[in-house]
C-alpha positions as CSV (number, residue, x, y, z in Angstrom):
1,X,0.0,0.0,0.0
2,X,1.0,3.5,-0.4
3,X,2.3,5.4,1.8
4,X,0.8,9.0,2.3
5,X,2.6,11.9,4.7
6,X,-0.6,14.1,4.4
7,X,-4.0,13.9,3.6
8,X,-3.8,16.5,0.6
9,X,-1.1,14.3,-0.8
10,X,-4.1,11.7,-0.6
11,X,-6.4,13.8,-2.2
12,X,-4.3,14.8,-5.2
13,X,-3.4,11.0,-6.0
14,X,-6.7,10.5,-6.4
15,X,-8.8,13.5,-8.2
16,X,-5.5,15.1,-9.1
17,X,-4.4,15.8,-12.7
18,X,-5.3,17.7,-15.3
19,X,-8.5,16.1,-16.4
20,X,-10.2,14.2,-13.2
21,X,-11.5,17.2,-11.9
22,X,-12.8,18.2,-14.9
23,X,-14.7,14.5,-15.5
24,X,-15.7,15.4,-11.9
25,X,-17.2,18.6,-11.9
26,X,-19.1,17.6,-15.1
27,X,-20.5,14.3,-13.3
28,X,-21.5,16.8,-10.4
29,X,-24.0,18.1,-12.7
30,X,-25.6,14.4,-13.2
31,X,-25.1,11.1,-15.3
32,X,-23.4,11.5,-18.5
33,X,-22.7,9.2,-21.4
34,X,-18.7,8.7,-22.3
35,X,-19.8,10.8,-25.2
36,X,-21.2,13.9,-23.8
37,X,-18.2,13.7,-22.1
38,X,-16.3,14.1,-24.7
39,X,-17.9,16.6,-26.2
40,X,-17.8,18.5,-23.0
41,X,-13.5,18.0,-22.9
42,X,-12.7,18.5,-26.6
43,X,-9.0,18.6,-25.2
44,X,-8.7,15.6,-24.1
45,X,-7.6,12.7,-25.7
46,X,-10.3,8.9,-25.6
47,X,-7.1,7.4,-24.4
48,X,-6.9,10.0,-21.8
49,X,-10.5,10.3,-21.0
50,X,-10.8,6.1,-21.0
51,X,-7.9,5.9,-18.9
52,X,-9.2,8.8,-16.3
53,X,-12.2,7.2,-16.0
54,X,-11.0,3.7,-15.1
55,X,-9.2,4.9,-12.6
56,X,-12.1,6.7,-11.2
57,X,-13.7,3.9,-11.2
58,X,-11.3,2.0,-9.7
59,X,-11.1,4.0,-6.8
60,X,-14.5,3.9,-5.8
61,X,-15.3,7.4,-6.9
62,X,-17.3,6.7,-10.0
63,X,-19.5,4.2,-11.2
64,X,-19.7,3.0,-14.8
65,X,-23.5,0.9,-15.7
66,X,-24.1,-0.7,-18.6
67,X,-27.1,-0.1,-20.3
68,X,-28.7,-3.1,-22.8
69,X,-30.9,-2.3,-25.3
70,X,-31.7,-1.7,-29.0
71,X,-28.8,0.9,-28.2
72,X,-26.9,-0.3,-25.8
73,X,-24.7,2.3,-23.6
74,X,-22.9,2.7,-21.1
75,X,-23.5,6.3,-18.1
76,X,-21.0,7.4,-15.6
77,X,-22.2,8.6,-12.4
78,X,-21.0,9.8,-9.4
79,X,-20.5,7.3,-6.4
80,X,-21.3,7.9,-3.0
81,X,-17.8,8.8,-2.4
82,X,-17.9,10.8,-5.2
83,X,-20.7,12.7,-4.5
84,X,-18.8,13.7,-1.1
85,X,-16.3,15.7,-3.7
86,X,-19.3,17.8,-4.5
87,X,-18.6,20.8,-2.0
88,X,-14.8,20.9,-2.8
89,X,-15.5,20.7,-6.4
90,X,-18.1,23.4,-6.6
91,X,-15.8,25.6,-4.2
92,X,-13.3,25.0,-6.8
93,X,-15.4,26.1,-9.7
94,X,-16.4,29.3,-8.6
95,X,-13.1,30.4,-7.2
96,X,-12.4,29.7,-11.4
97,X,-14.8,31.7,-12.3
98,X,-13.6,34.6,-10.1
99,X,-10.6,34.3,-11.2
100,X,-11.6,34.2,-14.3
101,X,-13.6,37.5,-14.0
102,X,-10.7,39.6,-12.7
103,X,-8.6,38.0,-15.4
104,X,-10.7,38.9,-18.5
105,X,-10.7,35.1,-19.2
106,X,-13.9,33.6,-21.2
107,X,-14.2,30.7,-21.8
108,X,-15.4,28.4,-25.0
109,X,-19.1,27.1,-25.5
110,X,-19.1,23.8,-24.8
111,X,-19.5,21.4,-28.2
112,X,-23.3,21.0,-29.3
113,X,-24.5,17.2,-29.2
């Protein structure tokens, strides 16, 4: 097992990075398909985005379900774990859009479905 000399150093191992926040703060808002999350990340690779996701998943944070159907599919939600991110990561989003504000930054539409 790992060995940790904080709990931030926890934290970080775990949601850390550039793109599991991101994959976070979007599943805050509610199921999403691994499509719409892609659309939602244009920057990120499906390698990338695949690989952030297992490792989610992995660590108990989020929860992929398979769907069977005429269209089968697959949804990734928020665990209960995850869902216990949801203060930090919507304290996190606003101090970005403050700092966004006093910075002049905008930021890109996300893609159309």
């Amino acid at each position: 097992m790992k060995r940790y000399h904080c709990a931030v150093e926890l934290a970080v191992d775990l949601i850390g990075g550039k793109w599991k926040p991101v994959i976070l703060a979007h599943l805050k808002e509610g199921a999403h398909r691994y499509g719409e999350l892609r659309r939602r990340m244009p920057g990120v690779s499906e390698k990338m985005l695949t690989q952030q996701l297992r490792e989610l998943a992995a660590d108990g944070i989020v929860r992929r379900e398979e769907f069977d159907g005429r269209v089968p599919h697959v949804e990734y939600h928020l665990t209960e774990v995850g869902e216990e991110l949801r203060p930090a990561l919507t304290a996190l989003y606003e101090w970005g859009e403050r700092r966004a504000t006093a910075a002049g930054i905008t930021f890109a539409p996300a893609a159309e479905p």
